[in-house]
C-alpha positions in Angstrom: 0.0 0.0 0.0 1.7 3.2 -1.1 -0.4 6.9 0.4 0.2 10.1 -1.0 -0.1 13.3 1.0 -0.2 16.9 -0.9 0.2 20.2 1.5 -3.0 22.7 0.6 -1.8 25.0 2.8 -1.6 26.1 6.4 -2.3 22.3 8.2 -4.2 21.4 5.1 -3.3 17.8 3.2 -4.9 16.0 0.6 -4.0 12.4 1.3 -4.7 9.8 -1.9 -4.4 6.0 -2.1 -5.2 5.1 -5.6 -8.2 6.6 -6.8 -9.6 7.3 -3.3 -8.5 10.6 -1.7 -9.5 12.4 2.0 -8.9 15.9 3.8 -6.7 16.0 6.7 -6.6 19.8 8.6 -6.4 21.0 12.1 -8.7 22.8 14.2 -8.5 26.2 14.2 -6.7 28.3 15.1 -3.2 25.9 13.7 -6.0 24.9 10.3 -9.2 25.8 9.1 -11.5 22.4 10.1 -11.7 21.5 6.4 -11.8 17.7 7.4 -10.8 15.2 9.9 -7.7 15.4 11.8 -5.3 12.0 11.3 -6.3 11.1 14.5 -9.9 11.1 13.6 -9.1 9.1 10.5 -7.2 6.3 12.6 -10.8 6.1 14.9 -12.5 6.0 11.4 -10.1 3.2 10.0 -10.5 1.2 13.7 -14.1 1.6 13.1 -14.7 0.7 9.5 -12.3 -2.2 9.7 -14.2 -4.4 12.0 -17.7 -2.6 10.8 -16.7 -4.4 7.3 -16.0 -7.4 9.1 -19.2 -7.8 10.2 -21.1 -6.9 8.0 -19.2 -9.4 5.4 -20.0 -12.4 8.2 -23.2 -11.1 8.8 -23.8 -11.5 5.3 -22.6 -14.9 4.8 -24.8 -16.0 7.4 -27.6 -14.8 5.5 -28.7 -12.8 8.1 -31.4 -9.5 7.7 -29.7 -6.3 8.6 -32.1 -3.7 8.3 -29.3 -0.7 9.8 -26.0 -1.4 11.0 -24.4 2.1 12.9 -21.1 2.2 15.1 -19.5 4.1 17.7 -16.0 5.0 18.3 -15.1 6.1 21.4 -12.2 7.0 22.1 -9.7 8.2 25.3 -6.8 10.1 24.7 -3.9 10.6 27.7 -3.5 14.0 29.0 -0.2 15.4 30.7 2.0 15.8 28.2 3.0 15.0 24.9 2.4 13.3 22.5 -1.0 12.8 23.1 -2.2 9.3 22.2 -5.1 7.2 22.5 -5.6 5.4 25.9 -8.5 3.4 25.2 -10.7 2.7 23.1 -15.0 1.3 23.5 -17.0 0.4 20.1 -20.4 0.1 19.6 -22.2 -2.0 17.6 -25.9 -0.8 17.1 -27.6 -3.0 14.7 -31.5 -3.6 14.1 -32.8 -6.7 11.8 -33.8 -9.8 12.0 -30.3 -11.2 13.3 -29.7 -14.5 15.7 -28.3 -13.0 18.5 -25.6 -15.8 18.5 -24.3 -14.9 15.1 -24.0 -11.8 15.6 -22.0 -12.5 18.7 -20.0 -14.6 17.0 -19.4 -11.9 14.1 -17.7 -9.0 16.0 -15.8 -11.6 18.6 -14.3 -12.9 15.3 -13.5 -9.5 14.0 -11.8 -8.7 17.5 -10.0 -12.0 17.8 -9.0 -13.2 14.5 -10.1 -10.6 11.5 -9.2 -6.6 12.1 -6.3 -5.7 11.5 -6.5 -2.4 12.7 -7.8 -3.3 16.1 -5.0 -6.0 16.1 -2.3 -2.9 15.3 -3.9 -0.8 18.5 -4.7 -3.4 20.1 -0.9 -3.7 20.9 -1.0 0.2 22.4 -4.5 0.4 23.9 -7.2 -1.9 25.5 -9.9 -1.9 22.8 -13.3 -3.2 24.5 -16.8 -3.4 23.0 -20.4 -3.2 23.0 -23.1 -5.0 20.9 -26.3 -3.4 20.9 -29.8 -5.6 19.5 -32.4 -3.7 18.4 -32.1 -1.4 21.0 -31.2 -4.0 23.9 -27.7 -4.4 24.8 -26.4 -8.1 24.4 -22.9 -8.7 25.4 -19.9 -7.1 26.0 -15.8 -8.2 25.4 -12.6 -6.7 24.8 -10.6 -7.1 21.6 -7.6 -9.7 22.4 -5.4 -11.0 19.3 -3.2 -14.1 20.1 -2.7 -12.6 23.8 
């Protein structure tokens, strides 16, 4: 995987991978808030990683996903720098006619065995998570990879 970064100005970039391209800018006053900082786009990647894990085991399983939404939230240290992420809690909110075993199964694959990303952090931060059944919490872990 090869990613370009272009300076716009100020703390403006234009990153590109292939055809695919995002903004990255500070807050003001450093940029102008014309997109995501790269810390936001690390939560984003962390999020659509195991999000597109899911989804593709979901799918395989043939089961009805009427709406599938997530949360990252993340910690970040304080006291100095650099500031980093401390932890990390993702939430899996998801409505359909989906066997609450299956599901289960879907996102403690994606923590264990599947995400990359979360593997990556995982080494850093404790990830933990939250899955969510039309609208009635149904379990809880935290991502471990060969620990």
């Amino acid at each position: 995987m090869k990613v370009s970064l272009n300076w716009k100005g100020a703390m403006e970039f234009a990153a590109s991978s292939g055809e695919h391209s995002v903004t990255m800018d500070a807050a003001t006053p450093l940029g102008h808030d014309k997109g995501m900082t790269p810390k936001e786009l690390v939560a984003v990647g962390l999020g659509g990683c195991t999000a597109m894990d899911v989804a593709a085991l979901l799918k395989k399983h043939k089961q009805t996903v009427e709406s599938f939404d997530m949360t990252v939230d993340i910690e970040k240290s304080s006291g100095g720098h650099p500031i980093v992420f401390s932890s990390a809690t993702l939430t899996y909110l998801l409505k359909g006619n989906i066997d609450k075993e299956i599901l289960i199964q879907s996102v403690t694959l994606s923590q264990t065995k599947y995400c990359g990303v979360s593997a990556m952090l995982s080494k850093a931060l404790p990830i933990t998570y939250k899955i969510v059944l039309n609208g009635e919490p149904i379990h809880e872990g935290r991502s471990h990879f060969g620990e």
